[in-house]
C-alpha positions as CSV (number, residue, x, y, z in Angstrom):
1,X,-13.1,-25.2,26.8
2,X,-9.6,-26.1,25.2
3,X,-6.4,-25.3,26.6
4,X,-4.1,-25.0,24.6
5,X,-1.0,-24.2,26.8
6,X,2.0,-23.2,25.1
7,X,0.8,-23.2,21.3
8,X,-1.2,-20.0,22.8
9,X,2.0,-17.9,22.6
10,X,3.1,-18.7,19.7
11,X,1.1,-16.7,17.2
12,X,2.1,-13.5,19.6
13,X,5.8,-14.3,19.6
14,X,5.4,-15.3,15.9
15,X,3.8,-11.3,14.7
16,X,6.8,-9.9,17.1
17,X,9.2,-11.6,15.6
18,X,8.5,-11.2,11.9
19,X,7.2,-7.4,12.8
20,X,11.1,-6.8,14.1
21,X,12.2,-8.8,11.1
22,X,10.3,-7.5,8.1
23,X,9.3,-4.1,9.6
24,X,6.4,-5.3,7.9
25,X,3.6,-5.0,11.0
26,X,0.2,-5.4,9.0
27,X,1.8,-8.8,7.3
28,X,3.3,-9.8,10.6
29,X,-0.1,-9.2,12.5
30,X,-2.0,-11.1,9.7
31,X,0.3,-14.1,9.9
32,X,0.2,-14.1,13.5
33,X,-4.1,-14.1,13.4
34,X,-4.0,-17.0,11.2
35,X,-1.7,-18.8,12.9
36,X,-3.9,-18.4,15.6
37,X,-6.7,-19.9,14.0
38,X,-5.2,-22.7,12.6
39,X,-3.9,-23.6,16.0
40,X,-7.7,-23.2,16.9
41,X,-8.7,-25.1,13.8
42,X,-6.5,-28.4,14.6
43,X,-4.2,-27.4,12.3
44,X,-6.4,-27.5,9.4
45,X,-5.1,-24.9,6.5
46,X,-8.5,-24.5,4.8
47,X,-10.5,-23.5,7.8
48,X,-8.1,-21.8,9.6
49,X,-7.7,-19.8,6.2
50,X,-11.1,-18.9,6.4
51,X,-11.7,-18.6,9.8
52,X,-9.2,-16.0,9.9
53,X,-11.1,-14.1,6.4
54,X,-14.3,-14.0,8.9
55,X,-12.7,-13.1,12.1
56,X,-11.0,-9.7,10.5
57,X,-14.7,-9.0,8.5
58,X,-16.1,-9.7,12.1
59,X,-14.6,-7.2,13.4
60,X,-16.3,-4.5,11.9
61,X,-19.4,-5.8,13.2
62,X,-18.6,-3.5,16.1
63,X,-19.8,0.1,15.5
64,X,-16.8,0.8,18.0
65,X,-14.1,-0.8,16.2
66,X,-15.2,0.2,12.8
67,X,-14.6,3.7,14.3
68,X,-11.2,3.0,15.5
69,X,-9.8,1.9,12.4
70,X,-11.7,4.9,10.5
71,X,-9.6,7.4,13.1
72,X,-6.6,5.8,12.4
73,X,-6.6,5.7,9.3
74,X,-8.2,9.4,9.0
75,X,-4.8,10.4,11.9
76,X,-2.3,9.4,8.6
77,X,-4.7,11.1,6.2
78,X,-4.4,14.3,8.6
79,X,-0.4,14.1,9.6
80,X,-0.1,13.8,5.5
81,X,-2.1,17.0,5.2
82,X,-0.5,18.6,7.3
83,X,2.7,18.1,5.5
84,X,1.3,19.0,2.0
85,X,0.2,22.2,3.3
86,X,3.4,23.0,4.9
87,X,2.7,22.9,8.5
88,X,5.2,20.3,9.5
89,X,8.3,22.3,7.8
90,X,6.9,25.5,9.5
91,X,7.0,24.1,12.6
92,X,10.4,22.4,12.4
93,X,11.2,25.8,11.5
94,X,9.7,27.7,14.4
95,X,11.9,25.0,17.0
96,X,14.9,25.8,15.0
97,X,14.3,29.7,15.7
98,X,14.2,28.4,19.3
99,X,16.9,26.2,19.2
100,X,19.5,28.3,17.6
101,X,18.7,30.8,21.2
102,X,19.5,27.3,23.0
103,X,22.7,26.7,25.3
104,X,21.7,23.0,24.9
105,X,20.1,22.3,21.2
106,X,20.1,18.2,21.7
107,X,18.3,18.5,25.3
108,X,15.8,21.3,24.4
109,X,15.2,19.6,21.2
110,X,14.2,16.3,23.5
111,X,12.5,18.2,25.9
112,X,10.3,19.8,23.6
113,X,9.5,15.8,21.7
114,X,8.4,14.7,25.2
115,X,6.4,18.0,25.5
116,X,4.7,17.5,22.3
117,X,3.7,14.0,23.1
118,X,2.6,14.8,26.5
119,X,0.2,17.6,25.3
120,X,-1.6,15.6,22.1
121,X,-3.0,13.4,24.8
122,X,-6.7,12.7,23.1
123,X,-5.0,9.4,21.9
124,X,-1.7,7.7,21.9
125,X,-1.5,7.0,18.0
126,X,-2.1,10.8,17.0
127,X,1.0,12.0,19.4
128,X,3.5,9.2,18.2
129,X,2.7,9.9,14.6
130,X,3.1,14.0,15.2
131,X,5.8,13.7,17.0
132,X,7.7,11.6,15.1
133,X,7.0,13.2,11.6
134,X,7.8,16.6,12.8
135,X,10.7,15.9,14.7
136,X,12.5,13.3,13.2
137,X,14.1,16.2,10.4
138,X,15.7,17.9,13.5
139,X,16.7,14.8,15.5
140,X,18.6,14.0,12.5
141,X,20.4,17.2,11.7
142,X,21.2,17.2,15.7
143,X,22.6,14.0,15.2
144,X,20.2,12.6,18.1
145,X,19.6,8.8,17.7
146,X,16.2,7.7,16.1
147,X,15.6,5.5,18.9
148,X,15.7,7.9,21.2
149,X,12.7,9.7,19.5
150,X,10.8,6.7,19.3
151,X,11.4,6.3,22.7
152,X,10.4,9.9,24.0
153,X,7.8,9.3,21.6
154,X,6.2,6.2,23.1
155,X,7.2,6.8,26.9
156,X,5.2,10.4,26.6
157,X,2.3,9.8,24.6
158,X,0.9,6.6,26.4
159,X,1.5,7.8,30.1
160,X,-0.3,10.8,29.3
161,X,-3.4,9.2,27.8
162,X,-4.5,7.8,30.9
163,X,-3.5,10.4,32.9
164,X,-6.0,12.5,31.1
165,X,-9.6,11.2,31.4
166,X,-11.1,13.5,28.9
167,X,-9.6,11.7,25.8
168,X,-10.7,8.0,23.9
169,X,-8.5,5.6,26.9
170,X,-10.5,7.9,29.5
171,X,-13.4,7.3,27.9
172,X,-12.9,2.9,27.8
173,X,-11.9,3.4,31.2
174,X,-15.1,5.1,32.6
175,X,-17.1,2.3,30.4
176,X,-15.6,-0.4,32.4
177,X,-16.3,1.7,35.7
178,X,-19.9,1.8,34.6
179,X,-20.1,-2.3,35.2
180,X,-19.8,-1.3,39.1
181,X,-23.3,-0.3,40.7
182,X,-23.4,3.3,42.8
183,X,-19.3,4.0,41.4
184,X,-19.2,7.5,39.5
185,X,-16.7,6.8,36.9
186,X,-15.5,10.0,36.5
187,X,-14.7,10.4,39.6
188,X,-13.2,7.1,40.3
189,X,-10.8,8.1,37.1
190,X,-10.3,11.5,38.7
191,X,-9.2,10.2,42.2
192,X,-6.7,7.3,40.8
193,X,-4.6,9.6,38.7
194,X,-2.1,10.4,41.7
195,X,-2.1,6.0,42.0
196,X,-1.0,5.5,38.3
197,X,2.3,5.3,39.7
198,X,3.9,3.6,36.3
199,X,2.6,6.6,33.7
200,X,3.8,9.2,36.3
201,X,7.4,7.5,36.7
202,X,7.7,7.0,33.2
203,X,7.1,10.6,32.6
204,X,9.5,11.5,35.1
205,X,12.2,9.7,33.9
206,X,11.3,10.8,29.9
207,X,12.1,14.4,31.1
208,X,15.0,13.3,32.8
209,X,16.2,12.2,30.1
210,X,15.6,14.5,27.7
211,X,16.7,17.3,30.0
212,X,20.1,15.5,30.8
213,X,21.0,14.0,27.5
214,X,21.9,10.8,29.2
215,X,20.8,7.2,28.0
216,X,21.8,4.0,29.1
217,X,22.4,0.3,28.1
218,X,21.4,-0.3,24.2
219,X,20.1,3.4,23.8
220,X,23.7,4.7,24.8
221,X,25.3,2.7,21.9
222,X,22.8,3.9,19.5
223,X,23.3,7.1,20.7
224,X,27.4,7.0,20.0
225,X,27.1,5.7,17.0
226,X,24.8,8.7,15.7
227,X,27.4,10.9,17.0
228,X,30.0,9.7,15.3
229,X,28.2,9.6,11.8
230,X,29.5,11.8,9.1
231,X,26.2,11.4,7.1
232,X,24.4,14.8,7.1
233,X,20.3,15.5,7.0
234,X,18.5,16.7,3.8
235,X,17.8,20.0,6.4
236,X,21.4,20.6,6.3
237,X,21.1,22.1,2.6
238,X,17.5,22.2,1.9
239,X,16.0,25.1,2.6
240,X,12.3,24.6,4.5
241,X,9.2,26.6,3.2
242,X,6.3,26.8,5.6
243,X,3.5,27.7,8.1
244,X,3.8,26.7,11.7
245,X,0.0,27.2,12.4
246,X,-0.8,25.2,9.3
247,X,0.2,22.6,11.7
248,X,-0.6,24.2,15.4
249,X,-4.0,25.0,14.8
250,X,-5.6,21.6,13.2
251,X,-4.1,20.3,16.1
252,X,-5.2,22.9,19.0
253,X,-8.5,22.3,17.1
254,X,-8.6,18.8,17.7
255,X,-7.5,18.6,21.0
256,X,-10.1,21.3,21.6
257,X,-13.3,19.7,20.3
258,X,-12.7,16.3,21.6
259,X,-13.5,16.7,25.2
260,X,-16.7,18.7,23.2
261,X,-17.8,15.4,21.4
262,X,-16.9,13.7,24.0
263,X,-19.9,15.7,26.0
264,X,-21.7,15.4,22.7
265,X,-22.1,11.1,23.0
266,X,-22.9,10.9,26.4
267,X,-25.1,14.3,26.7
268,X,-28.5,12.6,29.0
269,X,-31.2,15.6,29.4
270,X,-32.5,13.0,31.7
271,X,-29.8,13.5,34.4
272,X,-31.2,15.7,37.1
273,X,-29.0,18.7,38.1
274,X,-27.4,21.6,36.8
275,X,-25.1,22.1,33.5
276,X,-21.9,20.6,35.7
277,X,-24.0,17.9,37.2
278,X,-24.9,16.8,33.4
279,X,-21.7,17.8,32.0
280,X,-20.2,15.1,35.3
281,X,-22.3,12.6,34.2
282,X,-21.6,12.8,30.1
283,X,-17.9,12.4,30.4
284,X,-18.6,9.3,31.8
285,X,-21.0,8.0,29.4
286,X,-19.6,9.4,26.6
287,X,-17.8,7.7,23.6
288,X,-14.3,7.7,23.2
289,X,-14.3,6.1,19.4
290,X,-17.0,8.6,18.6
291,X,-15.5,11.9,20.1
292,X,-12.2,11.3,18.7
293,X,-13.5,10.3,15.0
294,X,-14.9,13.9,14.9
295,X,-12.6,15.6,16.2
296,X,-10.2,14.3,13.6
297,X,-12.7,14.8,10.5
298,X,-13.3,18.7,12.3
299,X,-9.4,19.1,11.9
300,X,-9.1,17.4,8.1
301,X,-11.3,20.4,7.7
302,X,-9.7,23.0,9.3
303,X,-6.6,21.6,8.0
304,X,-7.6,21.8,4.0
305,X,-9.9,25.3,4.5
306,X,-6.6,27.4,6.3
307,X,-4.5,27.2,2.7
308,X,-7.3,28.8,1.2
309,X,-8.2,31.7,3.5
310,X,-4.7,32.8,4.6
311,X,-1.6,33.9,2.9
């Protein structure tokens, strides 16, 4: 087996660098694969150009990964939807209702990002991509720092993924469980939630946060410099047209039918027991890739059939 040392870090540092650089991530992690491979390939140009063709076709040799990058793309497809149909400027307009009854706009306006990301817990991608299409209009008319929203963004969606075993992460987790002879895996996930000391601070100190208004360090520079722009949001003088459940419901109706699916792929009539005993045993068998690749396509549906059937 080679060991190639330091040259191993350089195709990482290499797709950070030019993702930062070029906000180009796709390009960046592309460049960063075949540098990879060419490392691998003695620095030969030719086969570490096609090794790295191969390696990404290869990679849809896995029924689970084919799945992942189906959802994720489907998760843009949806969010888009949901913005064509005017869900995201109904709901933008349903906080605004709240946040005009608000002492504190900026922190209930945070508050309710971190709440947002926390609840769309079926898998990390779906809650950053909600959260920031539908609240980056009113971070910007509060004059609230973009980097702050990516941050309450990120720091609430990820923490709560794991924290919550019936979702895709839950689902890898139990799979790895399942290597360990006589370990339930549900119930192993169940009983180390109050250890995942990391997620549970990170949440604690996201709703802090948001709650106080404070930041520190790099995010307290970004954060004076977006209160001292003059620049004003589109919201400002635009007036928004939409449906709040256009958005809300596809969404429910996801998070809904995923632990549902997630019964669905691991379902064994074999299991001996009653209907909890099965249901015990399913959420630990069960696909994550799977349940959350239906429960996408089910709200695409309910997403493009609600235009039609209500006013």
């Amino acid at each position: 087996m080679n060991e190639y040392g330091f040259l191993s870090l350089i195709p990482p540092v290499l797709a950070i660098f030019l993702a930062i650089r070029t906000k180009q991530v796709i390009f960046s992690l592309v460049l960063g694969i075949f540098m990879g491979w060419l490392i691998i390939s003695d620095w030969n140009l030719f086969t570490g150009f096609i090794t790295t063709i191969e390696a990404i076709i290869d990679v849809f040799k896995s029924s689970g990964n084919t799945r992942t990058v189906v959802f994720t793309l489907l998760i843009g497809a949806l969010i888009q939807l949901i913005r064509y149909a005017g869900g995201v400027n109904g709901f933008i307009l349903l906080i605004q209702k709240k946040l005009d009854k608000s002492k504190n706009p900026k922190s209930t306006i945070q508050v309710t990002a971190g709440l947002t990301g926390f609840l769309l817990f079926i898998e990390s991608n779906i809650s950053i991509l909600t959260v920031g299409t539908a609240f980056r209009p009113l971070f910007d008319k509060y004059k609230i720092a973009k980097e702050k929203l990516a941050y309450l963004a990120d720091s609430s969606s990820a923490p709560s993924s794991i924290l919550f075993p019936i979702n895709a992460w839950g689902a890898y987790i139990m799979g790895l469980l399942l290597a360990y002879e006589h370990l339930d895996p549900f119930k192993a996930m169940i009983l180390s939630i109050p250890f995942n000391f990391y997620p549970i601070l990170t949440l604690i100190m996201v709703f802090y946060l948001a709650s106080s208004g404070k930041s520190f360090g790099p995010m307290k520079e970004f954060e004076s410099k977006c209160d001292s722009s003059d620049t004003n949001s589109r919201e400002d003088t635009v007036e928004l047209e939409g449906n709040a459940n256009y958005m809300i419901l596809p969404l429910a109706t996801m998070v809904g039918t995923m632990p549902l699916f997630l019964l669905y792929t691991g379902w064994d009539n074999s299991v001996q027991g009653d209907f909890f005993d099965k249901a015990w045993v399913a959420i630990g068998q069960g696909s994550g890739s799977s349940a959350v690749t239906y429960a996408v396509i089910v709200a695409l549906i309910v997403t493009g059939i609600m235009p039609t059937i209500t006013p």
